[in-house]
C-alpha positions in Angstrom: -14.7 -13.4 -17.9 -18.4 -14.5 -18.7 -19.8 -11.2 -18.4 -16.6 -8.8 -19.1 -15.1 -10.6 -21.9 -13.2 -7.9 -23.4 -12.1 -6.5 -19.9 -8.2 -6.5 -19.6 -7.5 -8.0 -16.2 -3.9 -7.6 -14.5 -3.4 -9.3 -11.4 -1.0 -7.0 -9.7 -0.4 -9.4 -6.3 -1.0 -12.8 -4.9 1.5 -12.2 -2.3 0.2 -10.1 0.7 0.7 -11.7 3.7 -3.0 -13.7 4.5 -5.2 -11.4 6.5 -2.5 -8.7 6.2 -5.0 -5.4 5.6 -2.1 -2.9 6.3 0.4 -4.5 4.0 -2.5 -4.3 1.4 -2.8 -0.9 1.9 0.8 0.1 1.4 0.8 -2.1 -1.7 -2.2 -0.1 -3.2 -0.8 3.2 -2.1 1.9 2.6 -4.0 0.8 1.0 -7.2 -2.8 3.0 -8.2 -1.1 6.2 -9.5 0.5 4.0 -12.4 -2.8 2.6 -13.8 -4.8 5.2 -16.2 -7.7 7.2 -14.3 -10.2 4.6 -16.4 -9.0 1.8 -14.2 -11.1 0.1 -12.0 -8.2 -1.4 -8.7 -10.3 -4.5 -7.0 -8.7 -5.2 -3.8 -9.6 -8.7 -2.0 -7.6 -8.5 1.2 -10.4 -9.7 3.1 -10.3 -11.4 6.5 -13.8 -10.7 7.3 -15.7 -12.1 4.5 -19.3 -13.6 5.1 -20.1 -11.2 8.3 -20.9 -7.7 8.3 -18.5 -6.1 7.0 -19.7 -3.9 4.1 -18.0 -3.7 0.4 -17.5 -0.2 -1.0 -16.9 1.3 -4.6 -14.5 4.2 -4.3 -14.7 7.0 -7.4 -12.4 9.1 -7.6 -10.5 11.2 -11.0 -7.5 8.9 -10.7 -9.6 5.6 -10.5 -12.3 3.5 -9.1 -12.0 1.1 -6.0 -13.9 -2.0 -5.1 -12.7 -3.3 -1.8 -14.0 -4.5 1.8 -14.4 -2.0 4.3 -11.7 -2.9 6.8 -9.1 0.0 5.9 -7.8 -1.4 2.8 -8.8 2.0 1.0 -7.0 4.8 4.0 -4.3 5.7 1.2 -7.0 6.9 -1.2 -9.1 9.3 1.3 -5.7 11.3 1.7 -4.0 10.9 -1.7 -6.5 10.5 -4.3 -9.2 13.0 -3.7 -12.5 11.1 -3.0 -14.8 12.3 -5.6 -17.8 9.7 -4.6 -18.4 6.4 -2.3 -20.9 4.1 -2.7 -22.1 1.4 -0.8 -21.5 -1.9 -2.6 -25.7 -3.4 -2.4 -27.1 -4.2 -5.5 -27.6 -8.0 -4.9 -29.0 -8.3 -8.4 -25.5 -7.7 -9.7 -24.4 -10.5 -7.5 -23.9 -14.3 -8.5 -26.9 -15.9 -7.3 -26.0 -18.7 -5.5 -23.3 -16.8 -2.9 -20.5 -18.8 -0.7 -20.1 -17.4 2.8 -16.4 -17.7 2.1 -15.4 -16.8 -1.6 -16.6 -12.9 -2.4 -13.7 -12.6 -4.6 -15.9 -14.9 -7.1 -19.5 -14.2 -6.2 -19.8 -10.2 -5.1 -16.4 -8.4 -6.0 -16.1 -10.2 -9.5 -19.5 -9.8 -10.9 -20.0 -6.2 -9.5 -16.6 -5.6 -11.4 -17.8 -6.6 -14.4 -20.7 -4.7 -14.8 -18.6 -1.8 -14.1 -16.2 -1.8 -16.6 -19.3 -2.6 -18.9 -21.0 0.9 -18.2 -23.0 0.6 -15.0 -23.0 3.6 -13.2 -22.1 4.0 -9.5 -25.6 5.0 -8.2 -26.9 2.0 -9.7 -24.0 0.2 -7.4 -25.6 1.0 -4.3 -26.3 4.3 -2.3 -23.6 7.4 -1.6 -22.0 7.1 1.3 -20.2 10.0 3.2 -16.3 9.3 3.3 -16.3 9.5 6.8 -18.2 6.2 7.2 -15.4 4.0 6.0 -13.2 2.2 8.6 -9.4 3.9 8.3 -6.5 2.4 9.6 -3.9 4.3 11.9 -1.3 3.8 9.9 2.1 4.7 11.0 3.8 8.1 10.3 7.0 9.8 9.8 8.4 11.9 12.9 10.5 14.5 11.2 12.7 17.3 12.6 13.9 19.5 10.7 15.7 22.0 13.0 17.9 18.7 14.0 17.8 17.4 10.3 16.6 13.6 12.0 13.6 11.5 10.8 12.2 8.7 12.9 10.7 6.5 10.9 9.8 2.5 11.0 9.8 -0.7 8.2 6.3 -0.5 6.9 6.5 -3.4 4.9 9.0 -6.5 3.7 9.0 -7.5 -0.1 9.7 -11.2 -1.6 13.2 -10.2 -1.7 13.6 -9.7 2.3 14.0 -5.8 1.6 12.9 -3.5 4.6 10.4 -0.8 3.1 10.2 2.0 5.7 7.6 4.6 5.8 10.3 7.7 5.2 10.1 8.6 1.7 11.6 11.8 -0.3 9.4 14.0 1.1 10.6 14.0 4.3 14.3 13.7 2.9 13.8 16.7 0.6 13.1 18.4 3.9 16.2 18.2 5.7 18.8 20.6 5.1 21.6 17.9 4.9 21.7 16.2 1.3 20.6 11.8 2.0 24.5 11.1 1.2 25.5 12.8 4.3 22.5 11.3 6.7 23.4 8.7 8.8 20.8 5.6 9.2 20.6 3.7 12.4 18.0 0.3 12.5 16.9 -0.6 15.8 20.3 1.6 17.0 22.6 -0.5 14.8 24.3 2.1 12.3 24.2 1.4 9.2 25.5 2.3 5.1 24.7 5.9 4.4 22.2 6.0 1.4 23.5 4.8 -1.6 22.0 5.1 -5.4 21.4 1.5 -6.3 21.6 -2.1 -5.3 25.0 -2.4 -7.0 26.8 0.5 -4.9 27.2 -2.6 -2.1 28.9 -5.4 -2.5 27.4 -9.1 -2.8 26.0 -9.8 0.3 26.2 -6.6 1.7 23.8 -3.9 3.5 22.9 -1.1 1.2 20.6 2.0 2.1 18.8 3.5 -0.9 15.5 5.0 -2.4 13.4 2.6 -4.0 11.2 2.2 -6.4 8.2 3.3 -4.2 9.7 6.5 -3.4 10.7 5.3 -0.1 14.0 4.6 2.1 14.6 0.8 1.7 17.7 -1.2 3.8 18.4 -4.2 2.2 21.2 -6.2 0.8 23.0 -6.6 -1.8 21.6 -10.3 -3.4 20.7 -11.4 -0.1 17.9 -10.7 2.5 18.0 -8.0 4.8 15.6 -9.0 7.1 17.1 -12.7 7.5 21.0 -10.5 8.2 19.1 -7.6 10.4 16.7 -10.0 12.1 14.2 -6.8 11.4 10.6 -7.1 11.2 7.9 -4.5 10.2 7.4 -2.1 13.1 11.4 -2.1 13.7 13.0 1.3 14.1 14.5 3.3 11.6 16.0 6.6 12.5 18.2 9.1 10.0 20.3 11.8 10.9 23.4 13.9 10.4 26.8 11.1 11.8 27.5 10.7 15.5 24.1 11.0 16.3 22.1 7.5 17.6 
């Protein structure tokens, strides 16, 4: 605030998991394309402050991205187009007195701030190639067309206790069979065929749907789906045409 005044800042999340790089990454991956390409996305997911872990500036046309380098960014290096990336090492922009434990205040703050007030990226710290960065392996799809079946897996769990798998309408668009007339198994229980809304279950109910990430999401109806399916993120998710396990 001190050296940005006039920045607008919107906090996006407080409520990744602690230490929980992956889930930060499928939060960013899903939020960035809904900011204008002048936004700068600081992500502090960080479970290795204070050692040697490095900091990077990500520029790319859709954005810029100041995070650790522990994964956080994999999304971007697919989805976005990497235009540039810098490492973070211009101490001068730094706070001068620097905690071991707090880089959200005294690195990613300050080097924020003289971002969004006109310092270039090369003044940031050097280029970088793309293929320096740490990437996570995270989990994909298995589709099959010829047998119209996706195996797929919950890649993440919002506040509400809804499963967020990692099939999204991508892989559903290509499938013969319309997603009304797939059937949806989790961990080998069957479950609703996918619906169009919340609503389409009743109260306290399992409903199968596309949600607002683009994604197949099981949840249920006012309630928590992964308190009534005793699912947690890695559990199994397969769809395909009925009769079929």
């Amino acid at each position: 605030a001190c050296r940005a005044p006039e920045a607008r800042i919107i906090d996006l999340c407080h409520a990744v998991p602690p230490q929980d790089v992956r889930q930060a990454a499928w939060l960013l991956a899903a939020s960035w394309r809904y900011f204008p390409p002048t936004t700068l996305h600081v992500v502090v997911v960080d479970p290795g402050v204070g050692s040697e872990r490095r900091i990077l500036l990500l520029v790319t046309d859709q954005g810029r991205f100041l995070a650790p380098d522990n994964g956080v960014l994999t999304p971007l290096f697919t989805a976005s187009c990497p235009k540039e990336l810098h490492l973070v090492s211009n101490e001068a922009l730094f706070l001068p007195q620097r905690s071991a434990t707090f880089h959200g205040r005294d690195i990613f703050a300050p080097v924020a701030a003289a971002l969004v007030t006109g310092t270039e990226p090369a003044a940031i710290g050097p280029a970088i190639p793309a293929t320096d960065a740490v990437c996570l392996a995270l989990p994909q799809p298995r589709l099959d067309a010829s047998s119209d079946t996706v195996e797929a897996e919950v890649v993440a769990i919002d506040h509400f206790g809804n499963l967020i798998t990692n099939c999204t309408t991508a892989e559903l668009a290509a499938l013969a069979k319309a997603p009304a007339q797939l059937a949806v198994h989790l961990n080998g229980q069957p479950l609703a065929g996918i619906s169009r809304t919340y609503a389409d279950a009743a109260p306290g109910e399992v409903v199968v749907l596309i949600g607002s990430r683009g994604a197949l999401e099981i949840a249920v109806n006012q309630g928590n789906a992964a308190q009534r399916l005793r699912a947690a993120i890695g559990s199994r998710v397969r769809l395909g045409p009925h009769g079929k396990k």
